[in-house]
N, C-alpha and C positions, 0 to 999 in steps of 0.2 A: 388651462392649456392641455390639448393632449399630447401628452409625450407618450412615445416610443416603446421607454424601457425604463425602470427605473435602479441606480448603481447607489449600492449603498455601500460604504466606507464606513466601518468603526475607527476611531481615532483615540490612541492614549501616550502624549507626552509624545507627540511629531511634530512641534514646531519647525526642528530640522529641514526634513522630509515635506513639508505642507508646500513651503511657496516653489520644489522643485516638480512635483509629482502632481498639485490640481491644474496649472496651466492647461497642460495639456489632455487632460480628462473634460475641461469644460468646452476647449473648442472642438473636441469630437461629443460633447453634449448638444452644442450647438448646432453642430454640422448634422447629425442623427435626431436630433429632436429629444434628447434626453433628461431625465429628474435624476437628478445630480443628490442624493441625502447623506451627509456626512453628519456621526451620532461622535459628538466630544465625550468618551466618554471618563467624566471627573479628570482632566488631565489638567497637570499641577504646572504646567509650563506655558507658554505663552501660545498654545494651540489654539484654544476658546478664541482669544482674540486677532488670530489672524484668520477664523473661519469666520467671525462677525464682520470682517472689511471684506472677504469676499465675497459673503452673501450679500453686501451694500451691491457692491460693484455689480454681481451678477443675479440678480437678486430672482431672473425669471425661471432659470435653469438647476440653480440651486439651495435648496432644504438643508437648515442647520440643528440640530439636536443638541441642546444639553442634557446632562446627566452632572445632576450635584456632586454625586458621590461616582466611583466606580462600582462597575455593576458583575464586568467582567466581558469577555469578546463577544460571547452569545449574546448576551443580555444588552450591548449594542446592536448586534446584530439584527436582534428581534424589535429594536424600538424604529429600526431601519426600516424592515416589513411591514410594520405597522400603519409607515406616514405613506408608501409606496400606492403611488394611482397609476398602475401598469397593470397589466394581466401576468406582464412578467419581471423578476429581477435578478439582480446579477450580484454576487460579493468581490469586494476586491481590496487589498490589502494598501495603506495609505506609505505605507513604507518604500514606494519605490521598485519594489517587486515585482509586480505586474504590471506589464504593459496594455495600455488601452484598446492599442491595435488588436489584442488578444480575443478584447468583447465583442466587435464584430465578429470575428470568425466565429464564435460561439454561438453567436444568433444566428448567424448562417447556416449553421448544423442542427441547432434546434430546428427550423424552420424546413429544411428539407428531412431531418427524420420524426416531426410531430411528438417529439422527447419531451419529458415529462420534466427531466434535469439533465444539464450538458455537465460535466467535471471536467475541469481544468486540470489536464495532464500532464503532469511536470518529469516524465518516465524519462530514466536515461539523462536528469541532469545533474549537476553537480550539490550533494547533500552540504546545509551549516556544518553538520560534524558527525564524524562516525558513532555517535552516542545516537543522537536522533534518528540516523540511518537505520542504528538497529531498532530502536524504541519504533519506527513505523513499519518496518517489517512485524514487527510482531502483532500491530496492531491490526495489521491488514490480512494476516494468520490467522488469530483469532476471529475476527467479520467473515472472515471466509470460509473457516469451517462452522460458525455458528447460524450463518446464513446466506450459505449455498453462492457469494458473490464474489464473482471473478474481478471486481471494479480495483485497480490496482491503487488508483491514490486516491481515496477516500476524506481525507484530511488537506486535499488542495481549499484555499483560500478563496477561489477565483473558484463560483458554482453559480449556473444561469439554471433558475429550477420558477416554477407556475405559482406564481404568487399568492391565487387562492389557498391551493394544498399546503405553501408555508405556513397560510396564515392558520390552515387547521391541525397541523401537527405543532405547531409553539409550542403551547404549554408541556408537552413530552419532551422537551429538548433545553437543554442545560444552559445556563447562564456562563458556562466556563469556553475555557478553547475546546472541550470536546464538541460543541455545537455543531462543528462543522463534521464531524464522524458523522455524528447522530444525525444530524436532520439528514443524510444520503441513505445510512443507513436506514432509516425511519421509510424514507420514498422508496428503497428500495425490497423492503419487507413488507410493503401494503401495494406491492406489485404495478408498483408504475415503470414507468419507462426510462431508467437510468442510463445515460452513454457518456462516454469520455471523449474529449476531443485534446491534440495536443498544444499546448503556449509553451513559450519562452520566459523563464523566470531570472531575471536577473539579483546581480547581490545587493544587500542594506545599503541604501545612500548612508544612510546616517541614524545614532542610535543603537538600542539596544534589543535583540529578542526577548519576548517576556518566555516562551516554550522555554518547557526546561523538563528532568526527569518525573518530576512531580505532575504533568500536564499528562503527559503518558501513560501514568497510574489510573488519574480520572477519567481518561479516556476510557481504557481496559473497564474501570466499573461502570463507565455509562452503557458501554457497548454489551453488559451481562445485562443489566437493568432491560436494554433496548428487546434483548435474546428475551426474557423474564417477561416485558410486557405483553410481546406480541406472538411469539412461539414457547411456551413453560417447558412444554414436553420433549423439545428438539435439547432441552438439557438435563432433564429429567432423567427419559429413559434409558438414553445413554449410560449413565451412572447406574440407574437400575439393573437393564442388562450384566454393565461389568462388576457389579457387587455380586449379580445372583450367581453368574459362572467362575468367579471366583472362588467362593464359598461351594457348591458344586464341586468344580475342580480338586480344592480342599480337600471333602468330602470323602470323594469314592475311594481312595485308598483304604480311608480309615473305617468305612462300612465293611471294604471286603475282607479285611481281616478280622471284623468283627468285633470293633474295640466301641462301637454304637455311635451316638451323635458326638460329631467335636464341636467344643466350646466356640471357637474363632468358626468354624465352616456356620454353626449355625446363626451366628451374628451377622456374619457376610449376608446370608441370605436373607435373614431380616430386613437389615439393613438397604439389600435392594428391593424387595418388598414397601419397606417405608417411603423410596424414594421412588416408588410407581404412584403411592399413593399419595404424594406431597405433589408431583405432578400432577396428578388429575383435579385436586382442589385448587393448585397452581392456574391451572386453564379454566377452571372457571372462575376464577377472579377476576383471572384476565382477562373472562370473555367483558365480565361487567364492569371492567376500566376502559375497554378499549370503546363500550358506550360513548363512552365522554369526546372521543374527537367524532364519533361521526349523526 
């Protein structure tokens, strides 16, 4: 069959949420012409077996994935890409969260701006808790000054992005919930075409968020990893600079009085010395990793 688009859903421990939330995703699967892939992933509740009687029931529109074990959000995410016969697809959270209506309007805006990836902008709505509120302010500080991106929610759930380019940036991108930083972040530092359109995010039907402060953490290290793979020197030499005018700064007092080299100015300056020089082997490393996706 040719579908449309294909919407892939990771799933863990939503028995809850399943018989409320796929209804209505299959008859706008139907209505649109859509591949429906929903990845179980390893979920210890009676999820497996309620996506096995809908794939009976609907068997043309929708794709079921196991996963024996848990893998983690990305690493559904990416067995979702994988089965995907679309040029394009779409993520969306099986929680109840997202509304369907939202993926239209996102093809919509792909299609009039030829965008590489739409993001799901959830700007101006109501945060889980003011912990996560600030854990993604920071994260989107950091993406921003690390690489030049103004894209405010990076970490939405709901991303309609070119299913080839997913399929060649995977293996750079994390099995964890950072997946969803990283793969925007990923399109967005190999300069393709990132835009955000706004949806409506409603609250948890039912169940429990897996985010938590520890999700935050690995974000922050994927998002250096990401800086490290693809730009060394945009962290490099920043450091470099502020060690060597540091050390400088240090410095000139204690030359003009004539007290000779100081201990600490002259390590500063080493030190950003060293880390001019850890960049530029940095970047060619990088140059011969970054071989590998293309």
């Amino acid at each position: 069959m040719d579908y449309t688009l294909s919407v892939v859903i990771p799933v863990y421990n939503e028995e809850k949420n399943l018989p409320e939330v796929m209804p209505a995703i299959l008859v706008q699967a139907k209505t649109q012409n859509w591949q429906v892939i929903v990845v179980n992933d390893g979920s210890q509740d009676n999820s497996g077996k309620i996506l096995d009687q809908w794939q009976v029931d609907h068997s043309q529109h929708i794709t079921i994935i196991h996963h024996k074990v848990n893998r983690g959000y990305g690493g559904a995410i990416k067995s979702g890409i994988k089965a995907a016969q679309t040029s394009h697809i779409v993520t969306m959270d099986a929680d109840g969260q997202h509304q369907i209506t939202d993926v239209v309007q996102l093809q919509q805006h792909l299609l009039a701006t030829d965008a590489d990836m739409i993001i799901g902008n959830r700007k101006g709505q109501k945060e889980a808790s003011f912990f996560r509120k600030i854990a993604k302010y920071i994260i989107r500080k950091i993406a921003q000054i690390a690489l030049s991106t103004k894209i405010h929610d990076l970490n939405s759930g709901m991303k309609l992005y070119d299913q080839q380019l997913a399929q060649k940036y995977l293996q750079i991108c994390p099995d964890t919930m950072a997946y969803s930083d990283i793969i925007a972040l990923t399109f967005i530092s190999q300069k393709h075409l990132v835009l955000e359109h706004p949806i409506t995010v409603l609250p948890r039907k039912a169940g429990k968020s897996t985010i938590n402060v520890r999700t935050a953490f690995e974000t922050i290290k994927e998002i250096l990893n990401i800086l490290l793979f693809f730009n060394p020197l945009r962290f490099f030499i920043p450091l470099s600079v502020f060690f060597t005018v540091i050390g400088v700064a240090w410095e000139i007092p204690i030359f003009l009085r004539g007290d000779g080299m100081s201990v600490g100015a002259l390590f500063l300056i080493n030190l950003g010395i060293l880390c001019f020089v850890l960049g530029l082997l940095a970047e060619q490393i990088s140059t011969l990793r970054r071989n590998i996706i293309h």
